[in-house]
N, C-alpha and C positions, 0 to 999 in steps of 0.2 A: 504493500500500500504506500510505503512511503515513496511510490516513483512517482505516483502523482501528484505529490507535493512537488518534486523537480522538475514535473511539469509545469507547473503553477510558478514556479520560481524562472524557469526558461521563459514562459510567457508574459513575464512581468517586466524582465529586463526589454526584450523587445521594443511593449508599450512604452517603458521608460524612458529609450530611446527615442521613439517616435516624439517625445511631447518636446525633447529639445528643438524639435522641426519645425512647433507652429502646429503639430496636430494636439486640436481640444476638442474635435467631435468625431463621435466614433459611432457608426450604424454597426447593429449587433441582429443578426437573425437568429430562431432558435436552432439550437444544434447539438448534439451531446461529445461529437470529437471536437468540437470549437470550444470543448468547455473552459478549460483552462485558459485559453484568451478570453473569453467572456469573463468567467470568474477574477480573472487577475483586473479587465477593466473594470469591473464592478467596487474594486479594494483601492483605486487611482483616482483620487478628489482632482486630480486635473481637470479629469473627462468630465465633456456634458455627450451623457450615453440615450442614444435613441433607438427605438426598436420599430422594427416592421416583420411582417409573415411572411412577405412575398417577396422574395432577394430580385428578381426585376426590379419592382417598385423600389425597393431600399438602393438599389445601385444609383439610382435616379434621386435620391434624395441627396444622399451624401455629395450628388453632383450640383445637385442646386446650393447644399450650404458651402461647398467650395466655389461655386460662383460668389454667394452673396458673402463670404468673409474673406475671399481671395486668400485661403488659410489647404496648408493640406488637410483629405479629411480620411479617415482611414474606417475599411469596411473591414468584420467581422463573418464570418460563415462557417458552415459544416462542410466537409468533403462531400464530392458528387456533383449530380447537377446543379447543385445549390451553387457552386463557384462558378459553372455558366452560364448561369443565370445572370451576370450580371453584366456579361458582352457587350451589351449596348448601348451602355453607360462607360464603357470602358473605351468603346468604339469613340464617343462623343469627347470624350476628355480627351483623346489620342490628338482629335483637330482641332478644339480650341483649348486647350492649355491647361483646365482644371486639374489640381493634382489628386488624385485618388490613390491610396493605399489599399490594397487586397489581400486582406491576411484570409489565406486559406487552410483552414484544418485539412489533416492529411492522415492517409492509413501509413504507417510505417510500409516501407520498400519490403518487406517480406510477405504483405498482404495486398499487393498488385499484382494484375495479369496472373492470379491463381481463382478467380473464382469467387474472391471474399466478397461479401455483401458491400455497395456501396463506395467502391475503389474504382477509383476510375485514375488515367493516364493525367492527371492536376499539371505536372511541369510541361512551357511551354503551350500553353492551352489558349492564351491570348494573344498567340503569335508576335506577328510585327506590332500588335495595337498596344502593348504594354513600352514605354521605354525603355524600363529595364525589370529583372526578374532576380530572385534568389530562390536559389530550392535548399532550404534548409538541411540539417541532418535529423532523425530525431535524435530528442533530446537526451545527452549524457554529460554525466559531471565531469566524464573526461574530458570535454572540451571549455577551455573557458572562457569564466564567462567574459571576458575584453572581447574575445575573438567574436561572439555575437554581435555585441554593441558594436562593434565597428566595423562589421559585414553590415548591418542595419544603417551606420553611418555613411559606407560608401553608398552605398543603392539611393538615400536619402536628394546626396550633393551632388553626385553623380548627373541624376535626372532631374531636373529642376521644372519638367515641365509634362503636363501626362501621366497616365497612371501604371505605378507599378507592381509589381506582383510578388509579396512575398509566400513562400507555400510552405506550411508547417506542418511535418509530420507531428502525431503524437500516440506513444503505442499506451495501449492500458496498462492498469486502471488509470480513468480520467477522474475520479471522485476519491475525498476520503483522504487519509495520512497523515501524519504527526504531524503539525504545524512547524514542531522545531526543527524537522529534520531538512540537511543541505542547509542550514545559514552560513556556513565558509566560503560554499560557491558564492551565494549570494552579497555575501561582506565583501569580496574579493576584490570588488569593483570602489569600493572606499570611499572620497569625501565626492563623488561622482552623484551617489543616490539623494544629495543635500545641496547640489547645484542645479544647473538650468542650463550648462554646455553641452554641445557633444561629445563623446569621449574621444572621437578624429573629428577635425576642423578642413576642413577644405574651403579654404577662401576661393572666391569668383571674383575675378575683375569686371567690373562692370562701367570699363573709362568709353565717353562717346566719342568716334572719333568726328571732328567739326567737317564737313563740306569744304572745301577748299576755294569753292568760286560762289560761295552762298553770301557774299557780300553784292556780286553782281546778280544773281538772281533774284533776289527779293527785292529789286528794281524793275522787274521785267512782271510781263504776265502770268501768272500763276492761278490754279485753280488746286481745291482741294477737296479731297472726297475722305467719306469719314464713315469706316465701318464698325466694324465691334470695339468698343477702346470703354475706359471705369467711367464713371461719371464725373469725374477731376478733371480727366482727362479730356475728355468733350466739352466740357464749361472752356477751360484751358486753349483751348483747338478754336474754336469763338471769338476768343479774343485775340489770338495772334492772327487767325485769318481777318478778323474785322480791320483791324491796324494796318495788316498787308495790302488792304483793299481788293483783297482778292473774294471769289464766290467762295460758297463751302455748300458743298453738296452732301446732304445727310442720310445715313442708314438709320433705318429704323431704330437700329442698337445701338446706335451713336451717344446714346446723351448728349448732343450737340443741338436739342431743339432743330427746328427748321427755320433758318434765316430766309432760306428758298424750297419754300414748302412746295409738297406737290409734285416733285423732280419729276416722277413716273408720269403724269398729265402734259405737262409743259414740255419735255423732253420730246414727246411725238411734235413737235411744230420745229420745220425748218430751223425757222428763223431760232428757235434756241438755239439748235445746233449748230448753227452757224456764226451765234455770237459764242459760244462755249469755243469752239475752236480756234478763237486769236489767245487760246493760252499757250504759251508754249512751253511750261513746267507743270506737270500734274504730280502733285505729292498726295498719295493715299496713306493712310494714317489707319490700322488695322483691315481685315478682311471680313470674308463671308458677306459679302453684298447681298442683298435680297431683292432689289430691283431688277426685272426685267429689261427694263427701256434703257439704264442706267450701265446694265455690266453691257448690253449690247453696241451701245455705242460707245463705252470703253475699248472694247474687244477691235472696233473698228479706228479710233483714233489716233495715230501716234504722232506726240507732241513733242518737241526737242529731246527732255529728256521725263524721266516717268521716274520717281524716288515711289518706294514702297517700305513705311517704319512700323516696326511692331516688335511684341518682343520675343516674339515666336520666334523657332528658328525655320530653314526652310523654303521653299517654294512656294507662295503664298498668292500667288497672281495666274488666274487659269487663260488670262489671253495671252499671256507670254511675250506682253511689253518687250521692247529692248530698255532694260532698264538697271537703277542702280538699287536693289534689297539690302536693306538696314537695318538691322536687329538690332533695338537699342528700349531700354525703356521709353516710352514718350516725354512724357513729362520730362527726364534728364536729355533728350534729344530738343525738345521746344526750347530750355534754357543756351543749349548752346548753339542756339540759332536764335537769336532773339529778330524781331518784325523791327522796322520801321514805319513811319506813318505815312502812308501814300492813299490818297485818292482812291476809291474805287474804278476800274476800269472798264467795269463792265455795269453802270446801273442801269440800263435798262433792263437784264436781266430778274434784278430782285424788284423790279416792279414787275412783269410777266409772273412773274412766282405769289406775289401779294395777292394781284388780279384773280390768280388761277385759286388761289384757295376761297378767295372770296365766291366767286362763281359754285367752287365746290358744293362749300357750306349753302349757299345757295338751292343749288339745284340738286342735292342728298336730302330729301324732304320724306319720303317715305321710310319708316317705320323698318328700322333690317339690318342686315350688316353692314351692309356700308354707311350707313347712316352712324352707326353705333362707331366703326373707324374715326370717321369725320368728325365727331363731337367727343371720341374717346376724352379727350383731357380735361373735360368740365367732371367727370366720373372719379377722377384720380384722387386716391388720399393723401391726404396733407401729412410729408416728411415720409412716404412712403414708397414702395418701388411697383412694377407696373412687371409680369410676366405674360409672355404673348407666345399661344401657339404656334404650329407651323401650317402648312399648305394655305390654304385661301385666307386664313386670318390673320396673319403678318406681313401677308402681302396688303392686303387693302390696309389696315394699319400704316405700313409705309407710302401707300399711295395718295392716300387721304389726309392722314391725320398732323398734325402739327403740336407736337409735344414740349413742354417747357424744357430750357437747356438746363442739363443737369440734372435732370430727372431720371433714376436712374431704370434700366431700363431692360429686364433679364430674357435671354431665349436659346433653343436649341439649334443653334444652323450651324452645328458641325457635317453631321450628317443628315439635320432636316429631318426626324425622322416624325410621328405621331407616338412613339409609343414613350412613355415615364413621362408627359406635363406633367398631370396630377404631380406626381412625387417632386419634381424637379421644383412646383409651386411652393411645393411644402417645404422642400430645405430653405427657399431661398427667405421665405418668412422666417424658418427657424434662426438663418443664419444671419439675418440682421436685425430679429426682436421689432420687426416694425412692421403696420399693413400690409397687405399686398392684393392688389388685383391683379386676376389673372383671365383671361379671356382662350376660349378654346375652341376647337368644334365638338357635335356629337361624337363623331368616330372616335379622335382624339382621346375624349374623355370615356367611351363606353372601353378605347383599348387598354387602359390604365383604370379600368374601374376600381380593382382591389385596393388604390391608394385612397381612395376616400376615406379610409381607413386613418390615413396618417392625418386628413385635417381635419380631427378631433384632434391634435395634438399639437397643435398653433396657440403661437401663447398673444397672439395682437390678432384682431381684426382682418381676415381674408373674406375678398368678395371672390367665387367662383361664376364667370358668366360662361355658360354651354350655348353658343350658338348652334343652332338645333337645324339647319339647312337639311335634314333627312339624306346624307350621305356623303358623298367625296364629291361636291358640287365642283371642285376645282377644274376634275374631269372634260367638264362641260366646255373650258375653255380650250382643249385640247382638240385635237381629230382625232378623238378617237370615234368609232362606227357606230353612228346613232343606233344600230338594232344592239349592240351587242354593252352599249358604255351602261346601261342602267344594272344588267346584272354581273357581270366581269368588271365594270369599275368605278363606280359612283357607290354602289351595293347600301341602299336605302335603310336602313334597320326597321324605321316605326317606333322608334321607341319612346317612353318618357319619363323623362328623369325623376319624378316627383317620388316614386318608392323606393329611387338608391338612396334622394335625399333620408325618407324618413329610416331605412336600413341603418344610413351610418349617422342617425343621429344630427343631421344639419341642418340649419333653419332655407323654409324654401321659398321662392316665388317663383311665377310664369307673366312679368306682366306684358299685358298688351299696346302699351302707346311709349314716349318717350318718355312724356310726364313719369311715366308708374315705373318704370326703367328705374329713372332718377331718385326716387322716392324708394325703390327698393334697396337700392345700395347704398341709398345712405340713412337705409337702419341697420346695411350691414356692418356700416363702422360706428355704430351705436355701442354695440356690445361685441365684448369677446368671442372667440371661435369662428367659425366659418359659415358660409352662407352660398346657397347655392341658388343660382339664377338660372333659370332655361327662358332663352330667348329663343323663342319659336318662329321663324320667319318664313319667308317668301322662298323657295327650292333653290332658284337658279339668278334669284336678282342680285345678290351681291356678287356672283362671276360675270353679270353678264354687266354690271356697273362696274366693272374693272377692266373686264377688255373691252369694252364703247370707251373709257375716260378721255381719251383725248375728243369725243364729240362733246364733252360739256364744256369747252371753250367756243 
């Protein structure tokens, strides 16, 4: 019995390590070979520990509270498919940057590829999608304990970006045994367990290096596009483009507000395109663009020269510019580039952009999704953050909507996919203790049902709006084969939300005008917990109010 104390004791050091990194939230699924890492993060007043059923869902959460604390967050499981379960969270952090830890319980190597219940081939399992991996031994006092912590230290510093995999074997008993037995292993490690460092340091240089001709460029025509970047960051991106005089064209995920709202609208007319192209420097400032109209005539443009800044490393530009890629923090790349004050060079532009949202708001009068885009920011909670689906509802979002700079602004377009919002909504409120609305479709949310679950476990005010469009309306806008798109790819459900609401316990409405829209959400930042909205609308109007928008000029 007493090996599963030094199981308990191997699993502790690990954790201990991890907390030097910035990990304080730890998703934990039930599991009985995962116990010693559960039970040792149970005994670590570090951790704020959260739990889910469904290791999909939890892979998705821990990805949303590494979004909203820009902190690593590190997942807990059993062996089996419970560690593939969480692929697709791992998939998504791989392209945009969150860091995920994957501690994987494991059957000791003598109880693989024989048959034993529950063993499955763990190393290696998330391929290329992990940045780096460890496959542990199991645990023995002969090895010590430094040599773990600083296997756990290099893997740490190593990969600074992405999610890693660590895989833990653990042989039985997992329960039970002296409490005192093995504290010399566990002393060994000395004034280490009463610090806050790692026990290997690996410093990163992080020096920008300056443009060498950015004195003469920020004299010339510039134009700036602004994708996924913090909310600092975009307020920040604002003001140096405003100074520059240059345009600044915004993603949805920007937090850069829209100074030239509408980009997706205004972009189908000539004439913008032809004032946009006397720039002859385009600096983008993160990825994953969501506009259609936007990456196309990026893809088509080429301007003297194309700078691309993020801190990603990598290939980050799918039109494959001839350009110069800069891994640099933002914020420490803006200061060493600082703007001067020059005139706007293109105003007619951000008056075409005023006009167009004006017109928008305007003529989005019926009651539906686009309408709900176009007015989204009268909905928003005050000091709160804003999560946005994917397929048709971040798109019109971006096409419509005009959101405050700096607001900040959470979503999935790594891989775009529909499945974990639910959960991803739920870290991101966990992980910054504040509001959240989050806006979705049916599919979306009926594909992530089981996270309902997690919001009962919101400690602020989440409004949940299910745009209820009765299937993958997105379809519609595509070619795909009127006989065959309603059941191969739209695939309608019929469903209605109002008995998952009373299931999982959340407060509900259906309303029917804007008024009752408004009046609904904002009893859901009334009181604590979550609220779920089904906005029932129109099948096909908010795709078919997305691809017409250039007629509502």
């Amino acid at each position: 019995m007493s090996h599963s104390i030094f199981n308990r004791r191997w699993a502790a050091v690990i954790l201990e390590a991890l907390t030097r990194h910035g990990v304080r939230h730890l998703c934990i699924a039930p599991g009985s070979r995962s116990a010693p890492l559960t039970l040792a993060a149970a005994d670590n007043p570090s951790f704020l520990c959260h739990t889910h059923f469904d290791e999909r869902g939890m892979g998705y959460l821990a990805l949303g509270l590494a979004k909203a604390s820009r902190q690593p967050v590190a997942i807990i499981v059993t062996s089996g498919t419970a560690v593939a379960n969480l692929y697709p969270a791992v998939i998504e952090a791989r392209l945009t940057g969150e860091r995920l830890i994957v501690l994987s319980a494991d059957r000791p190597q003598q109880l693989i590829d024989c048959g034993a219940n529950q063993a499955v081939e763990q190393p290696g399992l998330f391929g290329n999608h992990v940045s780096g991996s460890l496959n542990l031994p199991t645990p023995s006092p002969d090895i010590p304990a430094s040599w773990l912590v600083s296997a756990v230290d290099a893997l740490m510093q190593q990969h600074p970006a992405g999610a890693v995999h660590l895989n833990c074997p653990f042989a039985e008993p997992l329960y039970g045994g002296d409490p005192a037995a093995f504290k010399a292993w566990h002393a060994s490690l000395g004034h280490w367990w009463q610090g806050d460092q790692p026990w290997v340091a690996m410093p990163m240089s992080s020096t920008v290096t300056i443009q060498a001709d950015w004195r003469e460029w920020r004299q010339r025509n510039g134009l700036v596009i602004v994708g996924n970047v913090t909310a600092e960051e975009g307020t920040a991106l604002v003001k140096w483009a405003g100074e520059l005089g240059w345009p600044l064209i915004a993603d949805v995920q920007s937090q850069a507000g829209a100074s030239f709202p509408c980009a997706e609208i205004w972009l189908q007319q000539s004439v913008a395109r032809e004032a946009l192209e006397q720039a002859q420097l385009v600096v983008q400032f993160g990825s994953h663009l969501t506009g259609k109209h936007l990456t196309s005539w990026l893809a088509e443009y080429q301007p003297e020269a194309y700078w691309l800044i993020e801190s990603m490393p990598g290939r980050r530009d799918p039109a494959q510019h001839r350009s110069c890629r800069i891994v640099a923090d933002i914020g420490d790349w803006l200061d060493a580039h600082p703007a001067i004050a020059l005139p706007a060079w293109c105003p007619s532009l951000e008056k075409l952009a005023s006009e167009t949202f004006r017109t928008v708001q305007q003529k989005l009068c019926h009651f539906g999704e686009a309408q709900l885009a176009a007015r989204l920011s009268e909905l928003l909670p005050v000091d709160g953050s804003l999560f946005l689906g994917n397929s048709l509802t971040i798109r019109l979002v971006n096409a419509f909507a005009r959101l405050p700079v700096g607001y900040p602004v959470y979503a999935n377009r790594g891989a775009s996919g529909i499945d974990g919002l639910l959960a991803t909504s739920a870290g991101v409120q966990l992980g910054t203790g504040k509001p959240v609305l989050a806006v979705m479709g049916d599919l979306s949310a009926l594909y992530d049902l089981n996270s309902l679950a997690l919001l009962r476990q919101v400690t602020a005010p989440l409004v949940l709006i299910v745009v209820n469009n009765n299937g993958g309306q997105i379809f519609s806008m595509l070619p795909t084969p009127v006989a065959e798109r309603e059941r191969f790819f739209a695939m309608p459900q019929h469903v209605n939300f109002a008995p998952a609401a009373v299931m999982f316990g959340l407060h509900y409405h259906q309303p029917q005008s804007w008024l009752a829209l408004c009046d609904a959400v904002e009893q859901g930042w009334q009181h604590d917990g979550a609220t779920l909205i089904e906005l029932r609308v129109d099948e096909e109007l908010g795709a078919q109010s997305l691809a017409t928008g250039g007629t509502l000029l």
